[in-house]
MARVODO-851079 format. One line per field, with one value per residue: residue in one letter; x, y, z of N, C-alpha, C in turn; residue number from 1. Coordinates in Angstrom, 2 decimals. Each point is the difference from the previous one (the first is absolute). Example, Ala and Ser with C-alpha at 12.3 -4.5 7.8 and 13.67 -1.06 7.14 Angstrom:
residuo: c(a | s)
neast: c(13.19 | -0.35)
nnorth: c(-5.69 | 1.05)
nup: c(7.80 | -0.72)
caeast: c(-0.89 | 0.82)
canorth: c(1.19 | 1.19)
caup: c(0.00 | 0.06)
ceast: c(0.90 | -0.77)
cnorth: c(1.20 | 1.09)
cup: c(0.00 | 0.73)
num: c(1 | 2)
This chain:
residuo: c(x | x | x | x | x | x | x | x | x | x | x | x | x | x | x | x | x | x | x | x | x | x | x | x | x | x | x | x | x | x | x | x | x | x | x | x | x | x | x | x | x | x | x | x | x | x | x | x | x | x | x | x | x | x | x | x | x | x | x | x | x | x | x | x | x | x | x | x | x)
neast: c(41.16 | -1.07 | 0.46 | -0.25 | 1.01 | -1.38 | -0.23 | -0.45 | 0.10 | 1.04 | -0.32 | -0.12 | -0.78 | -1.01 | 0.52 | -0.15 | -0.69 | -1.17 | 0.33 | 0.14 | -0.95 | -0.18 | -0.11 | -1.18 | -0.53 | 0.01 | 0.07 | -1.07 | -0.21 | 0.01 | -0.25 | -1.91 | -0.61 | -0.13 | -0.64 | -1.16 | 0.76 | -0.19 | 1.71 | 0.13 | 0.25 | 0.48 | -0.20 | 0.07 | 0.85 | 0.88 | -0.20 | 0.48 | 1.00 | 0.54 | -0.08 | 0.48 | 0.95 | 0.30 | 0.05 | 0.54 | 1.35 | 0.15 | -0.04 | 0.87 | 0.68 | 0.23 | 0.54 | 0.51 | 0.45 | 0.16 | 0.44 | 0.46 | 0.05)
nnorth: c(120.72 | -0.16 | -0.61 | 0.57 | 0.69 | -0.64 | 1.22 | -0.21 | 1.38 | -0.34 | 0.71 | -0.80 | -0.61 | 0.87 | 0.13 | -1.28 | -0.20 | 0.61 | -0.28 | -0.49 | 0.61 | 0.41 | -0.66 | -0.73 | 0.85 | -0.08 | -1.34 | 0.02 | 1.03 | -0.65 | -1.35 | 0.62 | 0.18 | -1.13 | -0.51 | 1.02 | -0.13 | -1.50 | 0.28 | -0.89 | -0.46 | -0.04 | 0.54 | 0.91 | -0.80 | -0.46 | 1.61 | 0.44 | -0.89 | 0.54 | 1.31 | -1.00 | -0.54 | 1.07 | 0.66 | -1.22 | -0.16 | 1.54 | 0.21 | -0.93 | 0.26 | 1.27 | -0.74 | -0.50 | 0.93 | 0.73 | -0.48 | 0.33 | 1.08)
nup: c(88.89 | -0.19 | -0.72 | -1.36 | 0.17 | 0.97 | -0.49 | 1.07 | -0.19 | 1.29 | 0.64 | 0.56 | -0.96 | -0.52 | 0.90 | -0.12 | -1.21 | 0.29 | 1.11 | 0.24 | -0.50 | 1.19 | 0.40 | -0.86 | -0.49 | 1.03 | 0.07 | -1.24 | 0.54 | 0.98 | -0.67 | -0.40 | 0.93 | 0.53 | -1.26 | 0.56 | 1.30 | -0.10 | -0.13 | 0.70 | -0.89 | 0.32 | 0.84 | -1.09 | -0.75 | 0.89 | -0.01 | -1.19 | 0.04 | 1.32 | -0.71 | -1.36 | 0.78 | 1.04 | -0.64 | 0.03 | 1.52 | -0.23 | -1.07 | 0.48 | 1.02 | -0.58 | -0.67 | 1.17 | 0.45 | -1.34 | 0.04 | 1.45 | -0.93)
caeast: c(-0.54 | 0.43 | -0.12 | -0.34 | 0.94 | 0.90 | 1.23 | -0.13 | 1.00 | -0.49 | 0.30 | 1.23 | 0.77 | -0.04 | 0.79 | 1.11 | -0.19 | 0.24 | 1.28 | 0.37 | -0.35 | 0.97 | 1.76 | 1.01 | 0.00 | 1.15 | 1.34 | 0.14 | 0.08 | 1.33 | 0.85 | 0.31 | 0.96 | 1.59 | 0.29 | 0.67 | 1.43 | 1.45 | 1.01 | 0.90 | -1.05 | -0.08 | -0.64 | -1.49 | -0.84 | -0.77 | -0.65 | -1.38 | -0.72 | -0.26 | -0.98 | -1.10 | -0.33 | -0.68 | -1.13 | -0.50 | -1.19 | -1.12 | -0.85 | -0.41 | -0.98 | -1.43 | -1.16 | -0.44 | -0.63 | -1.17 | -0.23 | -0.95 | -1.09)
canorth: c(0.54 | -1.37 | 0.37 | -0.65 | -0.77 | -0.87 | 0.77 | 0.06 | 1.17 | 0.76 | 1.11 | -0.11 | -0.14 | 1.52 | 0.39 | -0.13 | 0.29 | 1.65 | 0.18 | -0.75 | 1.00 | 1.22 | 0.05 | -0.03 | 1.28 | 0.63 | -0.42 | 0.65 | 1.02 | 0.15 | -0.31 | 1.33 | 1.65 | -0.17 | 0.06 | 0.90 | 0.49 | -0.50 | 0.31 | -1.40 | -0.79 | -1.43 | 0.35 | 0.66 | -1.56 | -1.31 | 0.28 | 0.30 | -1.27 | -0.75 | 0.76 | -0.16 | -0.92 | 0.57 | 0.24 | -1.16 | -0.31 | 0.68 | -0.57 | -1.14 | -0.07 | 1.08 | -0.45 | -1.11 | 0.56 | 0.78 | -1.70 | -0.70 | 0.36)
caup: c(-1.22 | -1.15 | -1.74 | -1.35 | -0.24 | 0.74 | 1.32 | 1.48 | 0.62 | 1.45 | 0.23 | 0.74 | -1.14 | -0.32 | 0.61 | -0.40 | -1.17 | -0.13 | 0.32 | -1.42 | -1.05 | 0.61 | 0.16 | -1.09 | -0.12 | 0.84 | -0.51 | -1.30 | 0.02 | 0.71 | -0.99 | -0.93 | 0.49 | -0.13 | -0.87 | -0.11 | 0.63 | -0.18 | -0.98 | -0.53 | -0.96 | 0.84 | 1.28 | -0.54 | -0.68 | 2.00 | 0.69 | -1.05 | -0.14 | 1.41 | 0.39 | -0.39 | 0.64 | 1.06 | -1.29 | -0.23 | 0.92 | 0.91 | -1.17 | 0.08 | 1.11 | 0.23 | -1.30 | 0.51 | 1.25 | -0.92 | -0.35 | 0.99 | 0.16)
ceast: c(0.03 | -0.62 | -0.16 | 1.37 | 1.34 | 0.89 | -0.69 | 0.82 | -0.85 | 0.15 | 1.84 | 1.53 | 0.06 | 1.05 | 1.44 | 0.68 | 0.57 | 1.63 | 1.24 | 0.30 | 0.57 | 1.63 | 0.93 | -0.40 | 1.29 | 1.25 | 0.09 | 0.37 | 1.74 | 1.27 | 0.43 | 1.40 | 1.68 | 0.39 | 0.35 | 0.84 | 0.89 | 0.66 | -0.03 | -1.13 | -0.22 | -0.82 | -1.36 | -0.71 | -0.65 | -1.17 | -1.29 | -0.50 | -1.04 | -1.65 | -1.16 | -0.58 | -1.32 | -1.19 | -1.04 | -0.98 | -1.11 | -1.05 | -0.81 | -1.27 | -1.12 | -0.76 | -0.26 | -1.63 | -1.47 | -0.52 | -1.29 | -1.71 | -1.31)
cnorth: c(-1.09 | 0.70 | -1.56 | -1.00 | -0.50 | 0.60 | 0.18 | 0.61 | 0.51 | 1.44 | -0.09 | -0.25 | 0.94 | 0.84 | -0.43 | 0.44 | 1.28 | 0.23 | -0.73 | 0.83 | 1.22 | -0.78 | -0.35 | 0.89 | 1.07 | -0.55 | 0.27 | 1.29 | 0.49 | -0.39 | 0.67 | 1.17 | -0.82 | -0.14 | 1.30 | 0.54 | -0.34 | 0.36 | -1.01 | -0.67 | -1.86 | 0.13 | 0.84 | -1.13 | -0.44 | 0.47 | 0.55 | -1.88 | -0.08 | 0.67 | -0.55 | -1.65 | 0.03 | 0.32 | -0.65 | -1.18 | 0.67 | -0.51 | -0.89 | -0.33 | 0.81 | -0.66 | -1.85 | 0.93 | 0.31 | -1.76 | -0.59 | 1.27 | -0.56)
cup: c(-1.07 | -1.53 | -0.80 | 0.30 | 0.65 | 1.76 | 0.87 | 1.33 | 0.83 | 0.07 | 0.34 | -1.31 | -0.72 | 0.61 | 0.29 | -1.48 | 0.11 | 1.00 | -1.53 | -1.45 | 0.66 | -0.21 | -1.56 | -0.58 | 0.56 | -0.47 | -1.36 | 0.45 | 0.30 | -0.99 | -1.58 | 0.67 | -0.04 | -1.29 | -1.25 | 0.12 | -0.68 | -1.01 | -0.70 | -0.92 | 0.30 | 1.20 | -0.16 | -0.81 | 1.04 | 0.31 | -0.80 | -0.06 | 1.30 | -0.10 | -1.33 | 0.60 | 0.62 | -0.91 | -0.90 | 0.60 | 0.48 | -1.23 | 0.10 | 1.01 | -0.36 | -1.35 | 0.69 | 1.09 | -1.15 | -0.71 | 0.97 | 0.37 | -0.45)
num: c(1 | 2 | 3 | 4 | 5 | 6 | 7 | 8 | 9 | 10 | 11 | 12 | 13 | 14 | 15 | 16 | 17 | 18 | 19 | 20 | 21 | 22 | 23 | 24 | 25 | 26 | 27 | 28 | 29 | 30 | 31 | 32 | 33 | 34 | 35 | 36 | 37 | 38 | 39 | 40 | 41 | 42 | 43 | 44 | 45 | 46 | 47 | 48 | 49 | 50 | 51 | 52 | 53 | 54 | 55 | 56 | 57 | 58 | 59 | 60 | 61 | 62 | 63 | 64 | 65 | 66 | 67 | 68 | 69)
């Protein structure tokens, strides 16, 4: 698939992508619920951090991925 700008994505890379965007998603997800749980305020910080991590990169990639249209 080639574009204006520059990106040249296989199908095969689409898919990888899109696996990618599933899983940090999942790992945002997963890291919200623990953060909810947690008592301890040190350990609900790690993990509200771990999950905007996760949050971030998924960002990233899906505005690199809306970039190569």
């Amino acid at each position: 698939m080639a574009s204006q700008n520059g990106c040249n994505l296989t199908s095969k890379d689409l898919t990888v992508i899109e696996d990618q965007l599933t899983h940090l998603a999942t790992a945002c997800r997963v890291a919200q619920g623990y953060a909810a749980q947690f008592q301890n305020a040190q350990l609900r910080d790690l993990a509200a951090n771990i999950a905007r991590h996760h949050r971030q990169q998924y960002d990233a990639l899906f505005t690199f991925l809306n970039g190569c249209q």
